[in-house]
N, C-alpha and C positions, 0 to 999 in steps of 0.2 A: 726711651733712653736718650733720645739725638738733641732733645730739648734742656736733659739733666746734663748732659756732656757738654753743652754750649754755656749753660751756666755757672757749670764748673771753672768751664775755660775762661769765661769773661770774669767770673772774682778773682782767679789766679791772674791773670794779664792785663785787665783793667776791662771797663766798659766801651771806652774810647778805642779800643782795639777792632777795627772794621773788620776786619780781616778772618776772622771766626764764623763771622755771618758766610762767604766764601768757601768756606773747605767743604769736602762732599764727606759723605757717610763716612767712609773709608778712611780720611784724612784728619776727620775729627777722634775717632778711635785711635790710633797712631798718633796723635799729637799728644791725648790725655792719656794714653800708658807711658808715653814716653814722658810726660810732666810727672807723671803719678811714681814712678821706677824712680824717677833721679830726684823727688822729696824724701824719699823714702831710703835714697843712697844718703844723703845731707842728712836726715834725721840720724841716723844710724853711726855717720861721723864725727856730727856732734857731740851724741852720748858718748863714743870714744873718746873725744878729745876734752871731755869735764869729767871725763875717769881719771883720765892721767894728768890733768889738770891739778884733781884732788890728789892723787899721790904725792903729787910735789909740795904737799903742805904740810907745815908739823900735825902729829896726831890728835891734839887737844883742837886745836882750828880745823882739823879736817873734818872730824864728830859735825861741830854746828854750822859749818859752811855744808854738809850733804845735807842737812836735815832743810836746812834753808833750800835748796834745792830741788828737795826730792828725792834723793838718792838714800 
């Protein structure tokens, strides 16, 4: 796993990031729940704020503005 979790960490923060190579077992764990927790808070905000995004629109636009979207 120490090898998936440094890979992880180096697509989310860049390659050029030295510093990943450095952290021990422990530090790497705790770094990627805490990245993994707070995409996962951001994602979740998101979809909130193109919810109510979409409400603010007349009903005829709101239909093909979700469908463009996904929703």
């Amino acid at each position: 796993m120490r090898s998936d979790v440094r890979d992880r960490l180096r697509s989310w923060l860049g390659d050029d990031l030295g510093v990943v190579d450095g952290l021990s077992e422990r530090e790497l764990a705790d770094l990627y729940e805490a990245l993994t927790a707070a995409r996962h808070r951001q994602a979740a905000a998101l979809a909130t704020a193109s919810e109510e995004a979409l409400r603010q629109m007349p009903a005829p636009v709101r239909v093909g503005v979700g469908k463009i979207l996904g929703f």
